[in-house]
Every structure is written in C-alpha cells, then in structure tokens.
C-alpha positions in Angstrom: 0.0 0.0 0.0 1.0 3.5 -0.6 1.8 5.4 2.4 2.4 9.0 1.4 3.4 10.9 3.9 0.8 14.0 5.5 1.3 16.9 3.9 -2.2 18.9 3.6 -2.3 22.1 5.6 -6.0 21.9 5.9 -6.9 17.7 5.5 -10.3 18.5 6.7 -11.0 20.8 3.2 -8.4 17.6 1.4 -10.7 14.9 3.2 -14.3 16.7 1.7 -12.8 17.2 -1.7 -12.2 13.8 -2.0 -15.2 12.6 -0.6 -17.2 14.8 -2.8 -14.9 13.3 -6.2 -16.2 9.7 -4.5 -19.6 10.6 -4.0 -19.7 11.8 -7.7 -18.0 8.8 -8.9 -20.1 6.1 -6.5 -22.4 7.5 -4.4 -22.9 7.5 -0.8 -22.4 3.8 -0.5 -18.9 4.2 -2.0 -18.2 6.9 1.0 -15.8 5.3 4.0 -13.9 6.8 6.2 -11.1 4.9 5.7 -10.8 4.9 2.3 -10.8 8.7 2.4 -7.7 8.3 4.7 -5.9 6.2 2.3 -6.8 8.2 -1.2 -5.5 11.5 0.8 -2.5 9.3 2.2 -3.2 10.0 5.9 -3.3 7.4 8.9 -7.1 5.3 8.8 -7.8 7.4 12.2 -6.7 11.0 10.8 -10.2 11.5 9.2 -11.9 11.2 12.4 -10.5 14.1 14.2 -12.4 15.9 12.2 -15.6 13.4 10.9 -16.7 11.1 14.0 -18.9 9.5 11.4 -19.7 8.8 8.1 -22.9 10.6 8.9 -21.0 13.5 10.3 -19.1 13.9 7.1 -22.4 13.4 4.7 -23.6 16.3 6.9 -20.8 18.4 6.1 -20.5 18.0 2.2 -24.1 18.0 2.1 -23.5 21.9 4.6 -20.9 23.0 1.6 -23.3 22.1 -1.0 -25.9 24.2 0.7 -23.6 27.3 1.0 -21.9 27.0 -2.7 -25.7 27.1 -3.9 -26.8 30.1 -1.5 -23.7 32.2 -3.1 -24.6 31.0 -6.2 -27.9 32.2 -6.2 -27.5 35.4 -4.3 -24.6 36.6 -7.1 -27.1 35.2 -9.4 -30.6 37.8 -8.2 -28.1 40.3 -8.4 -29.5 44.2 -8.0 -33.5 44.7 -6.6 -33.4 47.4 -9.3 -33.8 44.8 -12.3 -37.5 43.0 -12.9 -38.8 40.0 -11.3 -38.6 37.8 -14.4 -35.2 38.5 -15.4 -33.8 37.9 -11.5 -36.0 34.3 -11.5 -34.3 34.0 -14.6 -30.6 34.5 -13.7 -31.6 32.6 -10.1 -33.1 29.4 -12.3 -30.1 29.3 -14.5 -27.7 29.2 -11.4 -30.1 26.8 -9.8 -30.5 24.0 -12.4 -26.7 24.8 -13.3 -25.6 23.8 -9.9 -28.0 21.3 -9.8 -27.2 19.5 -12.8 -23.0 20.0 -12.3 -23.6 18.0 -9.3 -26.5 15.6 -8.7 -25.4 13.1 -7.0 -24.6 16.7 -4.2 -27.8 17.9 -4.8 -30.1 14.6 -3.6 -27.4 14.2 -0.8 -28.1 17.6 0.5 -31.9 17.0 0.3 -31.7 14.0 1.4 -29.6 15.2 4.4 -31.5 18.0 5.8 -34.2 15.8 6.1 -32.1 13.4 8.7 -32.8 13.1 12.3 -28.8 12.9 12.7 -28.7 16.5 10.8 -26.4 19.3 12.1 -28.7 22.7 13.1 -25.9 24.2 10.6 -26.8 22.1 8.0 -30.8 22.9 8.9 -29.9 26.5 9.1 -28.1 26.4 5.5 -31.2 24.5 3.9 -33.9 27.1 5.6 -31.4 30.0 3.8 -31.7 28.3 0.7 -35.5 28.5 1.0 -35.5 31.7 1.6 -33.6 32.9 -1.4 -36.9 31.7 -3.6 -39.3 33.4 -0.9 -37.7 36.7 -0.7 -37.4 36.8 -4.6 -41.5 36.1 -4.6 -42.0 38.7 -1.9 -40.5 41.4 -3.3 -41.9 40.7 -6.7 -45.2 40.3 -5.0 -44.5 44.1 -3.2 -43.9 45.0 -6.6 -47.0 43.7 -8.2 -45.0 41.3 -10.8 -46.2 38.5 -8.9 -49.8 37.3 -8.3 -50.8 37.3 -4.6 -51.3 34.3 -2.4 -48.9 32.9 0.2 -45.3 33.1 -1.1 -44.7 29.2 -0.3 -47.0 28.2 -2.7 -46.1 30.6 -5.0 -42.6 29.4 -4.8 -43.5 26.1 -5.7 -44.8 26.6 -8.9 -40.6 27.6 -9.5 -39.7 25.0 -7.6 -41.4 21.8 -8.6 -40.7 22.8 -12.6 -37.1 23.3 -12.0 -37.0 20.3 -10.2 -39.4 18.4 -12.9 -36.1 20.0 -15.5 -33.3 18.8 -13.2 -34.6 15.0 -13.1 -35.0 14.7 -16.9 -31.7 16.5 -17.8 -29.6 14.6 -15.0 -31.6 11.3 -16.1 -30.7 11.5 -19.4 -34.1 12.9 -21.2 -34.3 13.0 -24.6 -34.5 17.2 -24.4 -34.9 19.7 -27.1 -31.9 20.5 -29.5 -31.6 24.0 -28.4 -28.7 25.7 -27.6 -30.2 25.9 -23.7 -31.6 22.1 -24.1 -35.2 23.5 -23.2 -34.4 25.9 -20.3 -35.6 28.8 -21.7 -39.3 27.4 -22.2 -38.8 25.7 -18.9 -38.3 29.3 -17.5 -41.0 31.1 -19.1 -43.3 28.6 -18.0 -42.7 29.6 -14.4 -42.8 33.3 -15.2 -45.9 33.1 -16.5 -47.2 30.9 -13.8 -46.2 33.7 -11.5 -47.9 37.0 -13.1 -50.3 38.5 -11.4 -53.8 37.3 -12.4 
C-alpha cells in the first residue's frame, strides 16, 4: 500500500474534496472513512478528528453544498433594481446549473436535511436556501410582478418545474436540441405561472 506521507495544511478541506470526487464517482455507499484516509495518504484514524462518522461527514458535504448554492444564487438575483422575471431567470439558470453539475450533491443535500442525525448548521443552510426563492417572490409580490397568495405556494410553482427539469436533464431525457436544451421554455413557464392574475 502506498503510504504517502501528511502533507495537507487543511486535511479537513483535502478529506471533503475527495469525498465529494467519491460521491460523484459512487455515491454514498462508496463513501468510507477509511478509504478517504488512504486516497488523501493520511493514517485510517486522521479523518476522524475531524468526521466522527460517516454521517457527520455526509452532513458536512451536504452543509458546503448548501452554502456553494446560496452564493450561487444570491450573485445570481443580483441588484433589486432589475424585474422580477429577469432575476428568476438569472436565479433558475444558477439553480439548475448547480444542480445539474452535481446531482449526485444535490439529492445528498436533500436527502440530508431531512435526517434526524442533521447538524442545526446544515438545517440553518437549507432554511437560507428556501429563503432565497421566498424573498425573490415577496418582493416581486410588493412589486406587483407576482400574483398574490402565500409566497410558499407561489414558490412552488418555481420550484417543482425546475426540479421536474433537473430530473430529466440529470436522467438522461431526450431534451430539445436547443442551444439551452429547453431551459428557456422551462423558465417562461414559471414566469408566466407567477404574473399577477
């Protein structure tokens, strides 16, 4: 075996990048502990002064997943100045991009939040996420680009196409042969479901 000696100044970022390459490459099953150890050429019990558990490590790359998305889509709404459709439009795109960069991230982190075992951290980091939809339906509500009615259900009518869009694409639809594979109708689907009656 290959015993290469320590030399990551942070192994606790070395230890999530790799798990993140595994989870991409075999999923959660393929995630241990002590393989981790031996791909970033530490000792099998390095990785668990920083990761008690697989759990606590799932928690963690499914916490960094959460806050790469939430700086993703705040950079992506951008300025309160420009209208509601274009910032759902820029927040989709960054959305579905993520999304479909990283799937095997994305059910992890759903998956995750939902978890007895899960961190307030990671709880915290999923209600933010929420929130970036709602506020984006608020304000367009306050604005009267959006229709009225509670901005939970509201937001669905984003959420469940986008997600509808993410399934097919990361499944391996047969999409339109557009430049955007479909997106762009995708999008003004949801616009339209959100103007004001």
């Amino acid at each position: 075996m290959d015993k290469r000696p320590y030399h990551h100044g942070d192994l606790r970022a070395a230890l999530l990048a790799r798990a993140g390459e595994t989870l991409r490459e075999g999923g959660v099953g393929a995630l241990s502990l002590r393989e981790l150890a031996r791909d970033v050429g530490v000792s099998p019990g390095a990785p668990r002064r920083h990761f008690a558990s697989k759990q606590v490590l799932l928690d963690a790359l499914a916490l960094d997943g959460f806050e790469r998305l939430i700086d993703s889509l705040v950079a992506a709404r951008g300025g309160e100045a420009r209208p509601f459709a274009e910032r759902l439009d820029a927040m989709a795109r960054a959305y579905v991009g993520f999304s479909l960069s990283d799937p095997a991230l994305l059910s992890l982190m759903f998956s995750a939040k939902h978890s007895p075992e899960a961190s307030d951290g990671l709880r915290d980091a999923a209600r933010r996420w929420a929130e970036q939809g709602l506020a984006l339906i608020r304000d367009g509500q306050s604005r009267g680009e959006v229709r009225e009615g509670p901005p939970d259900r509201v937001a669905l009518t984003v959420l469940a196409p986008l997600h509808g869009y993410i399934g097919l694409a990361a499944g391996g639809a047969p999409l339109p042969q557009t430049p955007d594979r479909g997106l762009d109708d995708v999008i003004a689907s949801v616009v339209r479901a959100c103007a004001p009656k």
